[in-house]
VMD Tcl script that draws the C-alpha trace (Angstrom):
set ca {
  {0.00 0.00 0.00}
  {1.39 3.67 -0.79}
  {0.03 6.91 -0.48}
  {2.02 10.33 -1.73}
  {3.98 9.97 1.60}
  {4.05 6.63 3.12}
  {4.10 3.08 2.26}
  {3.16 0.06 4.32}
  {5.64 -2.70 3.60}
  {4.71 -6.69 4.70}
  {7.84 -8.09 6.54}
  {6.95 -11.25 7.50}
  {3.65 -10.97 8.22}
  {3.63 -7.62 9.79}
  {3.06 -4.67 8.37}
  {5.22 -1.33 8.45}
  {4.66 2.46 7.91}
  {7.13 3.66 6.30}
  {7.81 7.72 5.46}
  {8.77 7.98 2.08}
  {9.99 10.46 -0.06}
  {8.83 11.09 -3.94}
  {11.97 9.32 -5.16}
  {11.75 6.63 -3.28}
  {7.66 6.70 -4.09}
  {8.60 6.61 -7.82}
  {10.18 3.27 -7.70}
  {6.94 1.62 -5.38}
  {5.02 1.15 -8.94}
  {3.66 -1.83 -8.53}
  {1.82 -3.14 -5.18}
  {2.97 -6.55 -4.03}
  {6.15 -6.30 -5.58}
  {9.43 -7.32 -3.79}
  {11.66 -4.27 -2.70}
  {14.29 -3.83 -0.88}
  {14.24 -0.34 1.01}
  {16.43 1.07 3.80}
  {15.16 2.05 6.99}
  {15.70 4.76 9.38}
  {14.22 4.89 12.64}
  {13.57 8.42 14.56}
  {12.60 7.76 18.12}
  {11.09 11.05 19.75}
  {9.50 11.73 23.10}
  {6.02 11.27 21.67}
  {6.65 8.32 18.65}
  {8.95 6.06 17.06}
  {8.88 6.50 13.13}
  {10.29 4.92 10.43}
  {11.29 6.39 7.37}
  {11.96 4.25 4.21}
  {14.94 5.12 1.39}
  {15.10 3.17 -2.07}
  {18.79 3.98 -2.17}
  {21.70 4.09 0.36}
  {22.39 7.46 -1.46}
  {18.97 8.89 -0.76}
  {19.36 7.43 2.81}
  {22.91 8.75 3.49}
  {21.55 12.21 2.37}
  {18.94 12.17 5.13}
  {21.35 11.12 7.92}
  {23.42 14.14 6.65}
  {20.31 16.64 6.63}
  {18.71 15.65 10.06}
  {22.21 16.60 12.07}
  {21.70 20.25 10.70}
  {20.26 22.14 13.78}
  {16.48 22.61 13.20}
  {16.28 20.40 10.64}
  {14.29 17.31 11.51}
  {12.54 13.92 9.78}
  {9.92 15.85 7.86}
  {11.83 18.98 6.38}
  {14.31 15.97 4.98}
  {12.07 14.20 3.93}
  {10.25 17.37 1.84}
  {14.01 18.17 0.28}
  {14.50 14.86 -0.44}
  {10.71 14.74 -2.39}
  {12.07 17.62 -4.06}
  {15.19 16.49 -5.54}
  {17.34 13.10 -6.27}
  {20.52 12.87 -3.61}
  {22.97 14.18 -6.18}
  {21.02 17.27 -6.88}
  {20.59 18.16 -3.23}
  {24.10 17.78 -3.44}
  {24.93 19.97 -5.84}
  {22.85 22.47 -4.15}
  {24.65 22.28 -1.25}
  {27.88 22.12 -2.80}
  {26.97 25.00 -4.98}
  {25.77 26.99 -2.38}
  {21.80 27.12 -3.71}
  {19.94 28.06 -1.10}
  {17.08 29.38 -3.68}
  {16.90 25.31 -4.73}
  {16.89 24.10 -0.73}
  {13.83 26.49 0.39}
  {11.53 25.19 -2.39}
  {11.01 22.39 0.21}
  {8.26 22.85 1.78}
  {9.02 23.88 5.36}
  {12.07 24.75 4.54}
  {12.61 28.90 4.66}
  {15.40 30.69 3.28}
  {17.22 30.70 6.71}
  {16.75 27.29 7.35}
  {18.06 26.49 3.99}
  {21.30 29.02 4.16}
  {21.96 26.92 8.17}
  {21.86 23.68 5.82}
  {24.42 24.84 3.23}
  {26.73 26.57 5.88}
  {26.73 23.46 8.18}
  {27.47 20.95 5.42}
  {29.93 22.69 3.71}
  {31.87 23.01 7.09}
  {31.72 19.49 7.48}
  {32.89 18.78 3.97}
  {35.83 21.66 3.93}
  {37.26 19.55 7.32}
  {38.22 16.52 5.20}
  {40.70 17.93 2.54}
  {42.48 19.87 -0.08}
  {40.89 18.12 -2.72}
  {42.28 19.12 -6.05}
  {45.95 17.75 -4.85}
  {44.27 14.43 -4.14}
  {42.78 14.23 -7.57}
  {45.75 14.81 -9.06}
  {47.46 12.19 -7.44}
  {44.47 9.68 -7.72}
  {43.68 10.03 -11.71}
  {46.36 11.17 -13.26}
  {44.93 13.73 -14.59}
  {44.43 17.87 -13.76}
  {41.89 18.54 -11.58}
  {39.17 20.67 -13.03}
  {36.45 22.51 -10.37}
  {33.84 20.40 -11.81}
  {35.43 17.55 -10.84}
  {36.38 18.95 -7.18}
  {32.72 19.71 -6.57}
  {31.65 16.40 -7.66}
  {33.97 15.16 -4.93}
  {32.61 17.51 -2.51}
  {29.02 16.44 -3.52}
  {29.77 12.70 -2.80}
  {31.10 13.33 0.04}
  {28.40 15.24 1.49}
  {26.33 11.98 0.52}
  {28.15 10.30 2.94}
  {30.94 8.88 0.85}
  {34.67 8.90 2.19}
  {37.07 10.65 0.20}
  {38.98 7.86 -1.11}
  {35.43 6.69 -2.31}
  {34.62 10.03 -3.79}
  {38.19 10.35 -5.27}
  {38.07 6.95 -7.33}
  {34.34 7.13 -8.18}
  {35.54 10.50 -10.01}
  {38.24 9.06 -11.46}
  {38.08 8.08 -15.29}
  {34.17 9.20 -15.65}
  {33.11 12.37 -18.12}
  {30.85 14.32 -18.06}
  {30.82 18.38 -19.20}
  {28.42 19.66 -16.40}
  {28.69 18.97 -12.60}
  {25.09 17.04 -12.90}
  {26.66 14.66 -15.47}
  {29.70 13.94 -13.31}
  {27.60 13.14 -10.15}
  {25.69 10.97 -12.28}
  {28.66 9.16 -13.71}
  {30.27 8.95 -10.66}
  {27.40 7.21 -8.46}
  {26.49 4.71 -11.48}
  {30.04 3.27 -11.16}
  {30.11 3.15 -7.08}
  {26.59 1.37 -7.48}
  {27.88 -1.23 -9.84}
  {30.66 -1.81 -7.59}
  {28.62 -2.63 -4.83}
}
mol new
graphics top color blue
foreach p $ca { graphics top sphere $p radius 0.5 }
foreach p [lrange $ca 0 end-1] q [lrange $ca 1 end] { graphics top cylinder $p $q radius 0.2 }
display resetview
């Protein structure tokens, strides 16, 4: 069973409520049909939710968005019905806070907190066009770096990030990301 915003998945026997977001609705075509989705449980003073990803991409992106200060399950959940995982990274990478507050309940402040938080926790892991350098033989070009810095604000270490980027083309940022998490998911 699905509705815009949940989905009740049959686990042996018993049924679950799962939050959803629109990607992860777009994949739930068909009902009665075997998927596998990944599960994060919020347990608050007054309930114990469970929200449901389609990808560990989408899923890592949530993680990432609930430790932002006064950011919680459903203001996630809205981004993440509002764009894939690799263009909320590129947002955030980008610095679009215009793109963030189209969420709803997400305001401009809220969405300016998200980008300044992330992007500190990103810029603490490197100087990444030396590493690129050295890890695909090839000169770094900013697209590149801010694909790096997009996957890693999925939740991808930087040695991940660094190889994923490696080798793959692509003219605009959107293409790279794209590249980039097609070959980690086949080498999963």
């Amino acid at each position: 069973m699905t509705d815009p915003q949940s989905a009740v998945v049959d686990c042996g026997g018993v049924g679950y409520k799962l939050t959803i977001s629109g990607n992860t609705l777009s994949h739930l075509t068909e009902v009665g049909k075997v998927v596998c989705l990944y599960t994060y449980m919020s347990i608050r003073e007054d309930a114990v939710e469970l929200f449901g990803f389609y990808t560990t991409e989408e899923l890592n992106a949530f993680k990432l968005l609930i430790t932002v200060s006064g950011v919680g399950p459903k203001a996630a959940m809205s981004i993440l019905s509002l764009m894939s995982p690799e263009k909320f990274a590129v947002a955030v990478s980008m610095g679009d806070s215009k793109a963030l507050s189209k969420a709803n309940g997400v305001g401009k402040k809220t969405a300016d907190r998200i980008i300044l938080e992330l992007k500190d926790k990103v810029a603490k892991n490197i100087d990444v066009s030396s590493d690129l350098e050295d890890a695909g033989g090839y000169a770094s070009s900013s697209v590149a770096d801010d694909a790096v810095e997009a996957l890693m604000v999925l939740g991808y270490p930087r040695g991940v990030a660094l190889k994923a980027v490696e080798g793959c083309s692509g003219d605009t940022l959107e293409e790279l990301m794209r590249a980039a998490l097609k070959k980690i998911g086949s080498n999963m």
